[in-house]
C-alpha positions as CSV (number, residue, x, y, z in Angstrom):
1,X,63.5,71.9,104.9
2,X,64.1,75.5,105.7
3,X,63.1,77.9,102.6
4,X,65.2,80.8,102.2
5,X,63.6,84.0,101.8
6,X,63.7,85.5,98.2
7,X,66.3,88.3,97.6
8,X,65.2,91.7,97.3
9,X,65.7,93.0,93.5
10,X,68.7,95.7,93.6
11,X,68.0,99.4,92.8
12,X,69.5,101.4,90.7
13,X,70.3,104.4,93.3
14,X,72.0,107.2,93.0
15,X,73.7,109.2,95.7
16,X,75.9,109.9,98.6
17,X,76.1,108.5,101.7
18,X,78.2,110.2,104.5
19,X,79.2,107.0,106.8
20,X,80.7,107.0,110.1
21,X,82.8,103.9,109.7
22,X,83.5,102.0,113.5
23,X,86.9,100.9,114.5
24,X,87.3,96.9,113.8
25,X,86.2,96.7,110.3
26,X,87.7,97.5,107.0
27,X,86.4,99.8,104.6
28,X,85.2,97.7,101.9
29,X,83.1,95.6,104.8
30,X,81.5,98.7,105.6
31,X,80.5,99.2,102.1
32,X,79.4,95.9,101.5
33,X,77.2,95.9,104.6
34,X,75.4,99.6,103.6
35,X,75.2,97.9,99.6
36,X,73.1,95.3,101.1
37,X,71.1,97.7,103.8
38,X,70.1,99.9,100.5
39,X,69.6,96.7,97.8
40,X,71.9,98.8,95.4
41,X,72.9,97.4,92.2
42,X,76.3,99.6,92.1
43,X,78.4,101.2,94.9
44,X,81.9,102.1,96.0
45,X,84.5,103.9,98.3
46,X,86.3,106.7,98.1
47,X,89.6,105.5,99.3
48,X,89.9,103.4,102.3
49,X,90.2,103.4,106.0
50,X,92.1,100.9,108.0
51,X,90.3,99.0,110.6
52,X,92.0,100.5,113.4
53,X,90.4,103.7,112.1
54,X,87.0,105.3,112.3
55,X,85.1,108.0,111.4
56,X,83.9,109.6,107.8
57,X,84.1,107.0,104.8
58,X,81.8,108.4,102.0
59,X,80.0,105.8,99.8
60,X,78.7,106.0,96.3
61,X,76.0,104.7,94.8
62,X,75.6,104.2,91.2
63,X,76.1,107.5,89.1
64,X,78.0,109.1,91.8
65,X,80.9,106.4,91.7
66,X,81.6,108.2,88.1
67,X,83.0,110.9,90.4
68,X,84.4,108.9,93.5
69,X,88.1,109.6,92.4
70,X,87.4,113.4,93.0
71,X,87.3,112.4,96.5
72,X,90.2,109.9,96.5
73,X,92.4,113.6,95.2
74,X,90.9,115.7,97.5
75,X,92.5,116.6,101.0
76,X,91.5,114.6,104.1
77,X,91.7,115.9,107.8
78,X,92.0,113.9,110.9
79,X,92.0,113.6,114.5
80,X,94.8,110.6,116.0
81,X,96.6,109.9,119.0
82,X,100.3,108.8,119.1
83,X,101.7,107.5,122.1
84,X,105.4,108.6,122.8
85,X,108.0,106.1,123.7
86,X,107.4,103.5,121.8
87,X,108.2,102.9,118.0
88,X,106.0,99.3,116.8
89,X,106.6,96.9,113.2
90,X,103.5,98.7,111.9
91,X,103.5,102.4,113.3
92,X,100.6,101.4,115.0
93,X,98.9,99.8,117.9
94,X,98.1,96.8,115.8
95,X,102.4,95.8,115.4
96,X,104.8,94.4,117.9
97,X,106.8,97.2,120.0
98,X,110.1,97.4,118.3
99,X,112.0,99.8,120.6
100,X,110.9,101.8,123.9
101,X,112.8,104.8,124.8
102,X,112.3,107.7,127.8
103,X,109.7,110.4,127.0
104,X,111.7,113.7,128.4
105,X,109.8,116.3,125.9
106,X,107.6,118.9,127.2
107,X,104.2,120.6,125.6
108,X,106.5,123.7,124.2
109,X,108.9,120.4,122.6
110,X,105.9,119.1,121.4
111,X,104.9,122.3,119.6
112,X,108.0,123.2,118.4
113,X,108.7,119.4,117.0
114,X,104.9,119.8,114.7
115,X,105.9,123.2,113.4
116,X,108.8,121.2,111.2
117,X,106.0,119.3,110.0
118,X,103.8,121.6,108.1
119,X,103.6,122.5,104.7
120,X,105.2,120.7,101.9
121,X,107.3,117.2,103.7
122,X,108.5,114.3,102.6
123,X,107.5,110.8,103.4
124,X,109.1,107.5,103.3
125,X,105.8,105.1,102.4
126,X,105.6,102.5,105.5
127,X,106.3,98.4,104.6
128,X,103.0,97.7,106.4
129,X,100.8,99.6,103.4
130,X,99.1,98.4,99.9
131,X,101.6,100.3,97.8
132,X,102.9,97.3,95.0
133,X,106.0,96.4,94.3
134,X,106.4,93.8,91.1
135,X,102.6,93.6,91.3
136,X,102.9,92.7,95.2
137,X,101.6,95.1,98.1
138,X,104.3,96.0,100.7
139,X,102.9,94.7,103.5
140,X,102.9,91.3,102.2
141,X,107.0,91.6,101.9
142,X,106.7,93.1,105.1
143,X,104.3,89.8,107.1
144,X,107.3,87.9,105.2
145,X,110.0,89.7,107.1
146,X,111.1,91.7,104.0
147,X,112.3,95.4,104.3
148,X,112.1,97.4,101.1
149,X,113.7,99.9,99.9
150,X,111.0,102.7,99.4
151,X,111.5,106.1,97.9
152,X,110.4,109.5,99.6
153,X,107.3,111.0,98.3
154,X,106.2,114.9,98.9
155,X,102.9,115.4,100.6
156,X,101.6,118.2,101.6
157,X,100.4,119.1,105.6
158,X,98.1,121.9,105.7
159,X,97.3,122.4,109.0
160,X,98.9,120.3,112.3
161,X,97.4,121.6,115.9
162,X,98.2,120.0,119.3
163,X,94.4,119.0,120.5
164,X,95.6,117.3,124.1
165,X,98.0,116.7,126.1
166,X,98.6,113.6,128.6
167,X,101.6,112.0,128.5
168,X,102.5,109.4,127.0
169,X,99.6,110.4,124.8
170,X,99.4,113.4,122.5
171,X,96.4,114.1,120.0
172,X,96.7,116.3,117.1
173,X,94.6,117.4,114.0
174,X,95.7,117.0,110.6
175,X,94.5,118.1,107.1
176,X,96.7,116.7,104.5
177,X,97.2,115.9,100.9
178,X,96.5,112.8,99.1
179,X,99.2,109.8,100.0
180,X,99.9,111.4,103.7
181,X,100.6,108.3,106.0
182,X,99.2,109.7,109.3
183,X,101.0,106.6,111.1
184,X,104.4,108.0,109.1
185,X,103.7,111.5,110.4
186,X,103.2,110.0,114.2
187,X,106.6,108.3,113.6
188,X,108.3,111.5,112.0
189,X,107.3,113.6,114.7
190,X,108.4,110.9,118.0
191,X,111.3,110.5,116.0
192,X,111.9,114.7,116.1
193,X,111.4,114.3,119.4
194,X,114.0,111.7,119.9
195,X,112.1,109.4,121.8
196,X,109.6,107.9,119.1
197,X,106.1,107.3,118.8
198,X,103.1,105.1,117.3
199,X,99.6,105.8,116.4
200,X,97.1,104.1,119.1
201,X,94.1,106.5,117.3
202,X,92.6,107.6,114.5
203,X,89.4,108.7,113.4
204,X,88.7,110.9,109.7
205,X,87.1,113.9,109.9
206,X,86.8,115.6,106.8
207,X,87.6,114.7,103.1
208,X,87.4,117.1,100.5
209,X,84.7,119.8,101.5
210,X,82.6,116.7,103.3
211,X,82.3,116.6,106.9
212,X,81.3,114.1,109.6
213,X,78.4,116.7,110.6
214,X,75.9,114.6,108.5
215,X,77.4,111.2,108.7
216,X,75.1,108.8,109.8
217,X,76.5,105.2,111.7
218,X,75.5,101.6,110.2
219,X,74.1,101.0,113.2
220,X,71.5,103.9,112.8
221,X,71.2,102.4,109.2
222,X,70.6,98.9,110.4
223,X,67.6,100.2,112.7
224,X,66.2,102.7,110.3
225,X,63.4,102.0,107.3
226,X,64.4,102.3,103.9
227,X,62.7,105.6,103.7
228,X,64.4,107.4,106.4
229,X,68.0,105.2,104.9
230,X,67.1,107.1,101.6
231,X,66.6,110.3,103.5
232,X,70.2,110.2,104.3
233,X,71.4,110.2,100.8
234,X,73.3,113.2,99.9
235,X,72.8,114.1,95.8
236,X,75.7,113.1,93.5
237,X,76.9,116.8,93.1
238,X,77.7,116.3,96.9
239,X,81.0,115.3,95.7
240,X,81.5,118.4,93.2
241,X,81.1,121.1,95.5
242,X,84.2,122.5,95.1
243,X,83.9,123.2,91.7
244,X,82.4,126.2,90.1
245,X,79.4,125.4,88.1
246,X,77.7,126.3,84.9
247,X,73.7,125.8,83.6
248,X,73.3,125.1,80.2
249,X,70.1,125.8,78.1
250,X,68.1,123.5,76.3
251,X,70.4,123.2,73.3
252,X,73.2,124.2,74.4
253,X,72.0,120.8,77.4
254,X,71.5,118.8,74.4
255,X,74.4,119.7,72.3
256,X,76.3,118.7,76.2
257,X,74.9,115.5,76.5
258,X,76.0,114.4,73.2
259,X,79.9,114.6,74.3
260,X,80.1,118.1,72.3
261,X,82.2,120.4,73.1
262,X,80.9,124.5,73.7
263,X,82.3,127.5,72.7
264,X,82.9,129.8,76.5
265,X,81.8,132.7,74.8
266,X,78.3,131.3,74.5
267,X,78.0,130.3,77.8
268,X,77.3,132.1,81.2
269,X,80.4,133.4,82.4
270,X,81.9,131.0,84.6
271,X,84.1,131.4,87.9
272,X,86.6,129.3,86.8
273,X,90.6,129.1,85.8
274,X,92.2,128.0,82.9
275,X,92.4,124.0,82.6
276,X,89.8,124.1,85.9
277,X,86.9,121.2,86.3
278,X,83.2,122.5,86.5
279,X,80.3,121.1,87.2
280,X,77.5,121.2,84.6
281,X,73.8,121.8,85.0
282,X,70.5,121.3,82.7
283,X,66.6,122.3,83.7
284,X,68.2,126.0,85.1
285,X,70.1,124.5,87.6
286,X,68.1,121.7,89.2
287,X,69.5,118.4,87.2
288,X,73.6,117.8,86.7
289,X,74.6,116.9,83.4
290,X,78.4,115.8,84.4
291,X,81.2,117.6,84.5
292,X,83.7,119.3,81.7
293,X,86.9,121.1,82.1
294,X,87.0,124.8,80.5
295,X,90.2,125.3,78.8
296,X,90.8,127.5,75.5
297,X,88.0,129.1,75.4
298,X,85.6,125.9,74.9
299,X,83.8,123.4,77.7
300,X,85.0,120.0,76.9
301,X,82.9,117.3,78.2
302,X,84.4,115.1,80.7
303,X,82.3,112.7,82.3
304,X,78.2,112.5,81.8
305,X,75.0,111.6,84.2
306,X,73.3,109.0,82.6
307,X,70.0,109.4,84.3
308,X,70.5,112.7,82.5
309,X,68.0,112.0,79.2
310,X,69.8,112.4,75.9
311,X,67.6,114.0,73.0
């Protein structure tokens, strides 16, 4: 009888990890499969990729999944290829073709047709997505042969360039708002063009102020040893570093950690707006606390570090 070999315990780690997710497998796979590589006791997404996607999926281990839905708010940027001529069930190379039309556009209709698309838009959610209905995702009225009606919602594109050019194939980068269906976009845009379109590409390259520039593959993970897989653990205020920052002294750290809230005026001036989010530092500057937002003249406490020591 074949003994199986005993389970590594599971560490309580903290951190970031910039992953370079492969086409073929979901998002939550992917996690699942870097959980294991790391024996981590907690970990999570911040907001998913489909399958046919790739590229920057950032993971978060234990206190850093406090501040995962930062990165679910924050703006994502992408590169993807839609193919002209063809409108499919699913907007995507994964559906069944649903019309083919003549492609007749040229580069300057191509530009022209993306300039209607930036800045603020609105978007009819596709069937084929996890948005509920009566507690049911769409795309599972959708495999039933359902339509829906949906609603518009307003996104926001902040930048649409024309990357190549070779037809029936045009790729573009997008930096867009949270909810932005780049499939939809591919769709609007064919559609603009009168001749259709679906996405046969897509691959994530920025979320938030994170980049794919130090994203590291599970493959790389898979052949690595734990210490250099540690090594590529970015530190929990990866996520934060968009937001102005304060460091507290010792009682004013203590007074923090507590869930009190501080009076501005006592505190380091800090580069920050009415109602904004900042992150907060103990030890003068070299351990995070949490974060707070500073609103009406007092640093309100929002969410704490626990490996942060209360005294």
């Amino acid at each position: 009888m074949t003994q199986q070999k005993p389970r590594l315990p599971r560490r309580a780690l903290d951190g970031v990890l910039l992953l370079d997710k492969p086409v073929g497998l979901s998002s939550n796979d992917a996690l699942m499969r870097a959980k294991r590589l790391y024996t981590a006791k907690k970990a999570g997404h911040t907001g998913t990729l489909d399958p046919l996607a790739s590229g920057l999926l950032p993971l978060c281990f234990g206190e850093a999944t406090k501040f995962s839905q930062d990165l679910l708010d924050a703006d994502k940027t992408y590169e993807a290829t839609m193919r002209l001529g063809i409108r499919t069930t699913t907007g995507d190379a994964e559906g069944e073709a649903l019309q083919t039309r003549d492609v007749t556009c040229d580069r300057i209709a191509v530009e022209a047709a993306l300039a209607k698309f930036r800045g603020d838009i609105v978007q009819v959610p596709p069937m084929y997505s996890a948005l509920k209905r009566d507690g049911k995702p769409l795309y599972e009225y959708a495999r039933a042969g359902q339509t829906l009606e949906r609603e518009g919602r307003s996104v926001t594109i902040h930048a649409l360039e024309l990357l190549a050019w070779a037809l029936p194939d045009v790729t573009f980068r997008v930096t867009c708002s949270k909810g932005t269906y780049v499939r939809t976009l591919a769709e609007d845009i064919g559609e603009a063009l009168g001749c259709g379109a679906h996405l046969v590409a897509l691959r994530r390259t920025g979320v938030g102020s994170l980049t794919l520039e130090h994203a590291v593959t599970l493959d790389a993970l898979s052949d690595a040893e734990q210490g250099e897989r540690d090594a590529w653990l970015q530190p929990v205020d990866a996520l934060l570093s968009t937001f102005p920052s304060v460091q507290l002294d010792a009682e004013a750290t203590r007074r923090f950690l507590h869930g009190q809230r501080l009076r501005l005026a006592d505190l380091p001036a800090i580069d920050a707006r009415q109602g904004s989010r900042v992150r907060v530092y103990g030890d003068g500057g070299r351990r995070l606390l949490g974060v707070a937002k500073a609103a009406d003249g007092v640093l309100a406490p929002e969410r704490l570090v626990v490996t942060a020591e209360v005294s």
